[in-house]
C-alpha positions in Angstrom: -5.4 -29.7 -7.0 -7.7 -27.1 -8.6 -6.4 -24.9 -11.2 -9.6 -22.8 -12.3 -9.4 -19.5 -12.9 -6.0 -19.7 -13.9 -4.6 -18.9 -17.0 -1.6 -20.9 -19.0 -0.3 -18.1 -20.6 1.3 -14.9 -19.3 -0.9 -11.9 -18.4 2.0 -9.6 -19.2 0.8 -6.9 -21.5 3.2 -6.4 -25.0 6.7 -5.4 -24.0 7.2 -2.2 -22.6 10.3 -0.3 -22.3 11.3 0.8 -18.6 11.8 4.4 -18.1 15.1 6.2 -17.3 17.2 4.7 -13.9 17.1 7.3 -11.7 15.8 7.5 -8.3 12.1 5.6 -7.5 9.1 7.1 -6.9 9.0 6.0 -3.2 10.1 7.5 0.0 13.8 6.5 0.9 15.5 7.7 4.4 18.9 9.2 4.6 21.5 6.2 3.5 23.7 8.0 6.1 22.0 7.4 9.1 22.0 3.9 8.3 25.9 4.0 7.6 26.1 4.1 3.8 27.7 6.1 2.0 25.9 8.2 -0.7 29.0 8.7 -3.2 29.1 5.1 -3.5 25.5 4.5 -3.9 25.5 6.8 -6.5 28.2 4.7 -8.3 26.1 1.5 -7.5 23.3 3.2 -9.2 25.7 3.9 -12.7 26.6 0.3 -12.4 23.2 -1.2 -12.2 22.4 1.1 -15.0 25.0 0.2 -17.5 24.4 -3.8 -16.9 20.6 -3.1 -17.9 18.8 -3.1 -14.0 15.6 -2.3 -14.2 14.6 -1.6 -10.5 17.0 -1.4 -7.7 16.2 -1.4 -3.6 18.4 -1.7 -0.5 16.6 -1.9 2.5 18.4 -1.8 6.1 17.1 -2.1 9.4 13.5 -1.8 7.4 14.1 1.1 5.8 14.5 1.6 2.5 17.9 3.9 2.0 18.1 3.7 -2.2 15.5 2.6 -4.5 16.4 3.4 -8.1 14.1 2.3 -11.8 11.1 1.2 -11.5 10.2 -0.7 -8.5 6.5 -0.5 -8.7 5.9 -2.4 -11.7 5.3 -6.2 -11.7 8.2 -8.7 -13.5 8.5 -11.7 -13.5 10.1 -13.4 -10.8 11.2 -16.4 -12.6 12.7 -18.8 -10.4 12.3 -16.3 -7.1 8.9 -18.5 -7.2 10.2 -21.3 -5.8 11.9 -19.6 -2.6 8.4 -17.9 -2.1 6.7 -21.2 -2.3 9.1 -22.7 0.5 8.2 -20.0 2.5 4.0 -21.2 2.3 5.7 -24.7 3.0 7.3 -23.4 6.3 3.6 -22.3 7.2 1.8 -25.2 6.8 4.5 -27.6 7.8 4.3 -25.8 11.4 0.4 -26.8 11.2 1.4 -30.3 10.7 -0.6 -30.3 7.4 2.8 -31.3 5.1 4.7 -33.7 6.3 8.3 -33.4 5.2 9.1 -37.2 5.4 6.2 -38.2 2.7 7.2 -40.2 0.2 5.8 -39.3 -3.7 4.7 -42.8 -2.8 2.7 -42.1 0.2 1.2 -39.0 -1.4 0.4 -40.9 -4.8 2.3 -38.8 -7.1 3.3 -39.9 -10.5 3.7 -38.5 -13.9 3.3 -39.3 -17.3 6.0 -41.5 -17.7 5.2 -43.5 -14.7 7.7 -43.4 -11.8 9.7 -46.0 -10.7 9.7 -48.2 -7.2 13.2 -46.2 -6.4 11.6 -42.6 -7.3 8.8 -42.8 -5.3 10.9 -43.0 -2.6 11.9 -39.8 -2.7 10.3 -37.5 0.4 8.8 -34.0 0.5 12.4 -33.0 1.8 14.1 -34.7 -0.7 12.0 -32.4 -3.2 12.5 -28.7 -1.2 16.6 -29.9 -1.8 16.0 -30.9 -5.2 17.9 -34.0 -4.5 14.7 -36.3 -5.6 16.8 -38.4 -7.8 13.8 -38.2 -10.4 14.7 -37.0 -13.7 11.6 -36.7 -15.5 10.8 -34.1 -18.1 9.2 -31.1 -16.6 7.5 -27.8 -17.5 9.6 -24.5 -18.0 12.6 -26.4 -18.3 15.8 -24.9 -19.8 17.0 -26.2 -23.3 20.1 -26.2 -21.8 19.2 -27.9 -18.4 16.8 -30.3 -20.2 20.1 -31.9 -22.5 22.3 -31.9 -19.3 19.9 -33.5 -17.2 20.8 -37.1 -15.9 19.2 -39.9 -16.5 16.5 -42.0 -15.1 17.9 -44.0 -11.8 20.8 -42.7 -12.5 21.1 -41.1 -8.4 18.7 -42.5 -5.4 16.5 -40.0 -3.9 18.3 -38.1 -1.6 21.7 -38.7 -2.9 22.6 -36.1 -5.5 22.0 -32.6 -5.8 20.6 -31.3 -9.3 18.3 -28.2 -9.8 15.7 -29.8 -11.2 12.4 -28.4 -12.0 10.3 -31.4 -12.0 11.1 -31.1 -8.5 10.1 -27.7 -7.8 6.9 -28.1 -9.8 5.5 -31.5 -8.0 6.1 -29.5 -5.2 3.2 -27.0 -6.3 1.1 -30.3 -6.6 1.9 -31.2 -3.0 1.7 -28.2 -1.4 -2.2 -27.6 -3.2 -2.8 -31.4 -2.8 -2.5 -31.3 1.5 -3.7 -28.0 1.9 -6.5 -27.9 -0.9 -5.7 -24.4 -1.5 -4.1 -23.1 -4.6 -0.7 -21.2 -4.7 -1.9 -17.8 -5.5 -4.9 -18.1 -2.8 -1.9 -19.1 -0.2 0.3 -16.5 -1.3 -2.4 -13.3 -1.1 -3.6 -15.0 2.4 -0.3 -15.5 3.8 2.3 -12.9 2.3 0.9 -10.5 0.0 -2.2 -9.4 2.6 -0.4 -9.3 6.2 2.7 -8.0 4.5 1.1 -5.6 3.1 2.4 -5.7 -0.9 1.2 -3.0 -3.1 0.6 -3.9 -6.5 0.2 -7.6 -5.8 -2.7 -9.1 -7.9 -3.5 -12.5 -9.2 -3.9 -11.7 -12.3 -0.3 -11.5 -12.3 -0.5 -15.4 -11.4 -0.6 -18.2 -14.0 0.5 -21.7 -14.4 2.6 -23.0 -17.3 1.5 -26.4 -18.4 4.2 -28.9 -20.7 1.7 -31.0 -22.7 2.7 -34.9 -23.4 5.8 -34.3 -21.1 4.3 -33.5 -17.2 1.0 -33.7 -15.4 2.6 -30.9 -12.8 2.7 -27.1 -14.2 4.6 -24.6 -13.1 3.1 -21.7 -10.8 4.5 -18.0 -12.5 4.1 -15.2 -10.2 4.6 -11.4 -11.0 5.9 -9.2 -8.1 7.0 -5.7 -7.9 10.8 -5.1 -6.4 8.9 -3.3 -3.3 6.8 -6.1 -2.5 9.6 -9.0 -2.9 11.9 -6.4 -0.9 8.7 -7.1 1.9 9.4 -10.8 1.6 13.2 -10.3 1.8 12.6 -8.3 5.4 10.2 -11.5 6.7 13.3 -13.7 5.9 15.5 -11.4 7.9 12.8 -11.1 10.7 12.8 -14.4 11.2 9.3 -14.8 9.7 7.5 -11.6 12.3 6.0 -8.9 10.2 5.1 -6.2 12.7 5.0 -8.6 15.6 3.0 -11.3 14.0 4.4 -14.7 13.2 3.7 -15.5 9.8 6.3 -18.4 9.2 8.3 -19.7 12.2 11.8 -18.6 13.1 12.6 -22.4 13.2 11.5 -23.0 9.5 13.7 -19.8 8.3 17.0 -21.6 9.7 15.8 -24.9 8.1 14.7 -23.6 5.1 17.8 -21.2 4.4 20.4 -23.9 5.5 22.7 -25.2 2.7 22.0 -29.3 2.2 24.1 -29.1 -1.0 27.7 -27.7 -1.6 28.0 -26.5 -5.0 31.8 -25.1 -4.7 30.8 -22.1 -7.0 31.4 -18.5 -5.5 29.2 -15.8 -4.8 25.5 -16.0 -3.9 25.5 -19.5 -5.2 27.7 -21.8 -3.3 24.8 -24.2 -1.4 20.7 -25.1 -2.0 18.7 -25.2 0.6 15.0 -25.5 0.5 14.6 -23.7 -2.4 16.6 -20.8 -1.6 20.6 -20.2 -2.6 22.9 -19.5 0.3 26.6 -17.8 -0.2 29.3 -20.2 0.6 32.3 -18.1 1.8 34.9 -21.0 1.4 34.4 -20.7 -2.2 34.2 -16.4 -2.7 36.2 -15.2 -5.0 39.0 -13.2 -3.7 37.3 -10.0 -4.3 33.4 -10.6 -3.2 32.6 -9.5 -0.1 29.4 -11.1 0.1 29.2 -12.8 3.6 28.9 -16.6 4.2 25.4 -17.5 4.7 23.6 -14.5 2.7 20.9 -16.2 1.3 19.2 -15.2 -1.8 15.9 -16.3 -4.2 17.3 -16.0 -8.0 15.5 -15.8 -11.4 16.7 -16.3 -14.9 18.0 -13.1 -16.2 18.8 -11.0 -13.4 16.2 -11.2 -10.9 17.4 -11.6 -7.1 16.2 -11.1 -3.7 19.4 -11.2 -1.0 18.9 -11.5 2.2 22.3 -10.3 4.7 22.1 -10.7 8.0 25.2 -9.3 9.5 24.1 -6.0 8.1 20.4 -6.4 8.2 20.0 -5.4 4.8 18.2 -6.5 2.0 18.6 -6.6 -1.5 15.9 -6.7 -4.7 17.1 -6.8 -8.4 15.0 -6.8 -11.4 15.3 -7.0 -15.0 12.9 -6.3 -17.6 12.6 -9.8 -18.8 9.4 -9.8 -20.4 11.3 -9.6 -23.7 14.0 -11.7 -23.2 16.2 -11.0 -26.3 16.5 -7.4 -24.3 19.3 -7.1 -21.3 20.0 -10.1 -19.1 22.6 -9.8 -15.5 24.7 -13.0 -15.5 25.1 -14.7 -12.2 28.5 -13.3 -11.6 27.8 -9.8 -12.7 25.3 -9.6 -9.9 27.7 -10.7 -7.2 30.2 -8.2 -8.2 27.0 -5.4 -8.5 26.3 -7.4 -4.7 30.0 -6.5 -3.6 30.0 -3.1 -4.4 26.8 -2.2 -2.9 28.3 -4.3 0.4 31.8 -2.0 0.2 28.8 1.0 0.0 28.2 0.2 3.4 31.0 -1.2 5.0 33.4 1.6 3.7 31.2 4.1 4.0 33.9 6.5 5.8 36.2 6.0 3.4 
């Protein structure tokens, strides 16, 4: 794995305040044509505003019918990194250059604390779950996730379902490992060029190391809401951009399938590989959100949702770069998500 060029730290200049939440600079079409309804969007907007949004986009059919705040400037995606890194994996999985049954064994991974007979067991699969059974101490790991992690050998690999970062960054060692090419290379090769993203750059890329507790860092990417609105509209291609494959229709049903049942409502009711996907046997009675929506979620606020059955997409941002300022809780972003559905659905009403 080669890490030059990168930097540890984020490049994010000193905090700047986002401007006033009103409609983006970019070209929208009419939300009527595509059966929403403007009255409500405007109360979507007032909403977003008063839980601290920063940018807002809805996209349907590929077209982009409200875009409010800032959606041109880069944030950071937080934990959206990990769905756009299963999205590389689809890629070169197809090529036959990962192989999803490898064992941490087979692909000599370890750690610091060296892993166990039983942990190296667990497969590249295993890992895109994060159901690796390995609970080792990992960078940009949560206070509160690091004291309610379990232990050691606690679960075999494949067994138990925890959202575990160790996982998600030994995957960015795999993934450079087989391919020998870093993250951030992959990503402007593969998404950020044939998709066409704006104001991608990788000096908006860096890795976060955890000295004396991991040998694997974690990859930090900065998007804009418009370009992770572009991934969200691959996902609900099936993986075409404009005609092109760029990840296969097969890998998108793999990849967004849930593996784990959570039993939590909203957006977050099953894992998949590295992507969250709505569970409607668990919705709360007033969430709309439809069963199998899948969305990529960051700390604080940031989500990309994907909904099929009205071929819509959804981006979310918050200005996180402080992050004593606003934060959008889980649950206030699937009642934000419900009221921009009823936009839609009720749109004659």
């Amino acid at each position: 794995m080669s890490l030059s060029g990168c930097d540890s730290t984020n490049p994010a200049d000193t905090y700047v305040e986002d401007g006033p939440f009103v409609d983006a600079d970019i070209e929208t079409v009419n939300p009527a044509a595509y059966g929403w309804s403007a009255a409500k969007l405007e109360a979507v907007r007032v909403e977003a505003e008063s839980l601290g949004s920063s940018a807002l986009m809805i996209l349907t059919d590929g077209e982009v019918v409200a875009a409010w705040g800032n959606v041109k400037r880069t944030y950071l995606v937080h934990s959206i990194r990990k769905s756009v890194l299963s999205i590389l994996y689809g890629i070169y999985t197809s090529r036959g250059t990962i192989d999803l049954s490898a064992t941490l064994e087979d692909l000599q991974i370890d750690d610091l604390s060296p892993l166990t007979d039983q942990e190296k067991q667990a497969t590249v699969a295993d890992l895109l779950k994060s159901r690796s059974g390995v609970y080792h101490d990992a960078a940009s790991v949560s206070s509160s996730d690091a004291a309610s992690q379990p232990p050691r050998g606690s679960h075999m690999p494949g067994t138990h379902f925890w959202y575990n970062n160790w996982d998600f960054n030994v995957l960015g060692t795999i993934f450079e490992q087989e391919t020998d090419m870093g993250i951030f290379d992959a990503l402007e090769k593969h998404l950020a060029g044939p998709l066409g993203m704006e104001d991608f750059s990788q000096d908006n890329m860096y890795y976060e190391f955890a000295q004396n507790q991991s040998m694997h860092p974690a990859y930090h990417m900065r998007l804009s809401a418009r370009d992770l609105a572009r991934v969200g509209q691959l996902i609900l291609q099936n993986g075409s951009w404009e005609g092109v494959e760029i990840v296969s229709e097969a890998w998108i049903r793999e990849s967004t399938t849930a593996y784990s049942n959570l039993q939590r409502s909203g957006t977050g009711g099953g894992f998949g590989y590295m992507w969250w996907i709505a569970n409607g046997s668990t919705l709360a009675a007033n969430n709309v959100i439809e069963d199998g929506a899948v969305t990529g979620s960051g700390s604080g606020g940031h989500k990309l949702t994907i909904l099929p059955s009205l071929n819509t997409v959804v981006v979310h941002r918050v200005n996180t770069d402080l992050f004593t300022g606003p934060k959008v809780r889980g649950s206030q972003y699937d009642q934000l998500l419900s009221q921009i559905i009823r936009a839609r659905l009720q749109s004659g009403a």
